[in-house]
N, C-alpha and C positions, 0 to 999 in steps of 0.2 A: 607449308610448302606452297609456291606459288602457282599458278596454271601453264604459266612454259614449262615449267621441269614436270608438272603430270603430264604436260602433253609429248614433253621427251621421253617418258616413260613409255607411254603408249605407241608412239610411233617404234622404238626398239623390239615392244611386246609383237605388237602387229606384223613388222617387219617394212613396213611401207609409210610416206606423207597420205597418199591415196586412201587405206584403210583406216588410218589415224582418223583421218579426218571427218570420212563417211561415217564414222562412229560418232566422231563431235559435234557432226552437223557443221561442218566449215567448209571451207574450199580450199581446195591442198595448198596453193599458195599462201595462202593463209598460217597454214600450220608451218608451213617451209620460213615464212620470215620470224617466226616467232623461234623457230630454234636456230637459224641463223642468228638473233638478238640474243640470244645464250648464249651461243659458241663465240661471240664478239664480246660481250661480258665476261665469260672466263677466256678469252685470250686462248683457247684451243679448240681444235676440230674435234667435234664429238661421233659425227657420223657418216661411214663413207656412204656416199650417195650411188645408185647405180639404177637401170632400167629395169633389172630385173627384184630387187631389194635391198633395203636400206639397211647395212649392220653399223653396227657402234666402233670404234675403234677403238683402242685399248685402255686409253683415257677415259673413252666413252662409257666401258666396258664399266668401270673402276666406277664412275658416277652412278652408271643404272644401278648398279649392285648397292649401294648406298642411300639410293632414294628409295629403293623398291623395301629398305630394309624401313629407312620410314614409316613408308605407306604403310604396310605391313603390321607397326609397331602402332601406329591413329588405328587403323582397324581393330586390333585386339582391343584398345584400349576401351574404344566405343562398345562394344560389344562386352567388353565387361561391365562396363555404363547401365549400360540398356539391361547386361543379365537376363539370359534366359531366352528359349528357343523359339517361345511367343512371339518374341518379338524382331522379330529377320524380317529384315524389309531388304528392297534391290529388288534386283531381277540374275535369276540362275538356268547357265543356259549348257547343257547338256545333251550331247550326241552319245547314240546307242545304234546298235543295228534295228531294223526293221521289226522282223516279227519278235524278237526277245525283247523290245523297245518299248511294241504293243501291249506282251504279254506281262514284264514283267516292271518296266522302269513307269511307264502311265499309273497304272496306280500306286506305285509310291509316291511320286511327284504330289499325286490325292491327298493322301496321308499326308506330305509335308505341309500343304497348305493347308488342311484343317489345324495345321500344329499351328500355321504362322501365317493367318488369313494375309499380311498386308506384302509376304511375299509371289513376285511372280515369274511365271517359270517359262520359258525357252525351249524346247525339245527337238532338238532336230534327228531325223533317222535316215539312216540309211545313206547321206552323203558320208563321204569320203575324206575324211580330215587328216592331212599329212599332220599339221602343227595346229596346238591347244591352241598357240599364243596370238598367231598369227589369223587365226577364226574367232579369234575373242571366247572362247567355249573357257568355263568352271571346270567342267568334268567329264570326259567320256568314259563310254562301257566299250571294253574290249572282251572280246570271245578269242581263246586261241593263246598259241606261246605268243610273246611278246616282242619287237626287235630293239637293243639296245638302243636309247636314249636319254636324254635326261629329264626324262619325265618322272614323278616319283607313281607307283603303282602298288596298288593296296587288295589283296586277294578276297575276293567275296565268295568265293566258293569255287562247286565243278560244276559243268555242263554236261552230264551223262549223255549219252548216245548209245542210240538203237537200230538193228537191223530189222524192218518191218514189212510186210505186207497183207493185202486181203487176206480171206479166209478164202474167198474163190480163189482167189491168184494160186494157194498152196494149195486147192485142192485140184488144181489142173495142172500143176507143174511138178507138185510134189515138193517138202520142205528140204532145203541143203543140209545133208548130214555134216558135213564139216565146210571149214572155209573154203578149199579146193573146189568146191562141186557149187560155190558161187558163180563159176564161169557159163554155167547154162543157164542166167537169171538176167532179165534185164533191169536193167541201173534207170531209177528218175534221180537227175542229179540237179542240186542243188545252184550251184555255179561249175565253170569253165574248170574253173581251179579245185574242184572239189575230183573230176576226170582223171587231175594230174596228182591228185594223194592216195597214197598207200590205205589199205585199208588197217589201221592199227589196233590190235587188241591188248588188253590190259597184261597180260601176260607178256608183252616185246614184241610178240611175233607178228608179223605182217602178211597181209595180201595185196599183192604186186595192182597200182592202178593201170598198168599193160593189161589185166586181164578182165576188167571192167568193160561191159557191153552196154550200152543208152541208147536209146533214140531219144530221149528228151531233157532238157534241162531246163530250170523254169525257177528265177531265184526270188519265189515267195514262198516260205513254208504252208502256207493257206493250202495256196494252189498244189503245193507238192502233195498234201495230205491227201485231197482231194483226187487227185490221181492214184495215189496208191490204194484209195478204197472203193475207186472204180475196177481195180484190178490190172492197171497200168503195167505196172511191175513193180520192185522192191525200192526199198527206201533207207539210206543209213541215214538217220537226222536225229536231232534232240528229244531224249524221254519226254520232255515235258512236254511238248508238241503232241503227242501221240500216245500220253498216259488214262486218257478217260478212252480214248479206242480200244487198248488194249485191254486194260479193265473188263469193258462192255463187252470184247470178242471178236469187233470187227474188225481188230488187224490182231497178226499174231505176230509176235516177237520171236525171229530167227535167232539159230544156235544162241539160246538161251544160255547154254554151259561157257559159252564164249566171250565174258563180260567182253565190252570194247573198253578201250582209252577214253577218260573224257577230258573235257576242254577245259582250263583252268578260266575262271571270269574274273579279270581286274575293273575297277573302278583309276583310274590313270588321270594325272593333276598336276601343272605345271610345279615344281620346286618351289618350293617359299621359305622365310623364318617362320610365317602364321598360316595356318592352313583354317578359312571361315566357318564359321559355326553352319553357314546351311549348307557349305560343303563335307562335312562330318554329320549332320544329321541326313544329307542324300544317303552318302554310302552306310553310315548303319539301319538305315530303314531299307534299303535295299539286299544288303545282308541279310537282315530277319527275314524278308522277303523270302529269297531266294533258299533260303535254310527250310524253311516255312513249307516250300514245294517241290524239293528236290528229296527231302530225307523222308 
């Protein structure tokens, strides 16, 4: 495959000349005459051009899906070459949220490199990634249901969830005998949007986020902790956030009888015919992971 048509690959993936090219190290004109010289060699328009992004057009469409299945096909091929998990070199670059990022994708990332010293690894947290293709990203972790796309998304487990506070907090307010009697409890919340969800337990049944009280929200689990064992007020967040507290005694785990819902965690990866070998050894090391200190 020549380097205009990787570079027509990549400009489709990215969505832009712009991102294409900041990726190549070129200057977007640069990239722009070079698939122009393509689209003048096959005699058809490959890409409609626009200010806000660059999509393929049908033709276009027809070509990426063709090369990509190439590319695709040299990748496996090399990698059966090479044989073996030792040997992954590149660079893998991986978006997670923040503190599950911390806690739980950093050191796999570890493990993967003592597997494959000469690979190197990318981690970004906590930004906001509409599209894999367009951020250049291998693989992100998602927390939570998921919104239709064509992304493909591969189950690593659950994310259990706890209702928690002090031991002071419950011995001055008294602990909620049932969900109802949450309404005279103050809420440290997570995010905005945490305000605006139902409190849901494993059983269906809900508690209305109308009747959620805060004064604070603060979207670092650190800092959340850290308030609820000052005696802030209560906390619905992740077991494993707050499993060596409870453990210990300095926070207690509310209606205990009332398991909650927990969050499903995908590992999410742009479609391919070949999906990379240090993409398959991230998410099953992160699996074992997760299995590791959830059960």
């Amino acid at each position: 495959m020549s380097d205009v048509e990787q570079i027509f690959v990549l400009v489709v993936e990215s969505g832009s000349f712009k991102k294409a090219a900041e990726y190549l190290k070129l200057e977007p004109s640069s990239v722009s005459r070079q698939i122009a010289a393509l689209e003048n060699r096959l005699q058809v328009r490959l890409l409609r051009r626009s200010t806000q992004r660059t999509t393929p057009t049908e033709l276009g469409q027809r070509y990426y899906e063709r090369l990509r299945l190439i590319i695709d096909d040299q990748l496996a091929l090399e990698e059966e070459i090479r044989s073996g998990v030792s040997r992954l070199t590149g660079k893998l670059r991986i978006a997670a949220p923040v503190d599950f990022g911390t806690k739980f994708v950093v050191p796999v990332t570890c493990q993967l490199q003592q597997l494959a010293p000469e690979l190197s690894v990318e981690l970004l947290l906590g930004s906001p990634f509409e599209s894999l293709l367009e951020s250049n990203l291998d693989v992100a972790v998602r927390i939570g249901d998921l919104p239709d796309s064509n992304l493909i998304a591969k189950n690593l487990g659950h994310n259990q969830r706890v209702l928690v506070a002090s031991r002071e907090y419950v011995e001055k307010q008294g602990a909620p005998t049932s969900p109802e009697k949450l309404d005279a409890y103050n809420f440290i919340l997570y995010s905005s949007s945490q305000a605006r969800s139902d409190i849901e337990f494993a059983d269906g049944s809900r508690y209305s986020h109308l009747k959620i009280r805060s004064n604070m929200t603060v979207n670092s689990v650190a800092a959340v902790r850290r308030l609820v064992l000052e005696g802030k007020g209560i906390h619905l967040g992740p077991l494993w956030a707050f499993a060596e507290d409870i453990e210990s005694g300095r926070l207690i785990r509310l209606l205990p009888d009332r398991p909650l819902r927990s969050f499903p965690v995908h590992a999410v990866y742009p479609a391919r015919s070949y999906l990379p070998v240090k993409i398959k050894e991230f998410i099953r090391l992160l699996s074992d992971e997760l299995r590791s200190q959830t059960t």
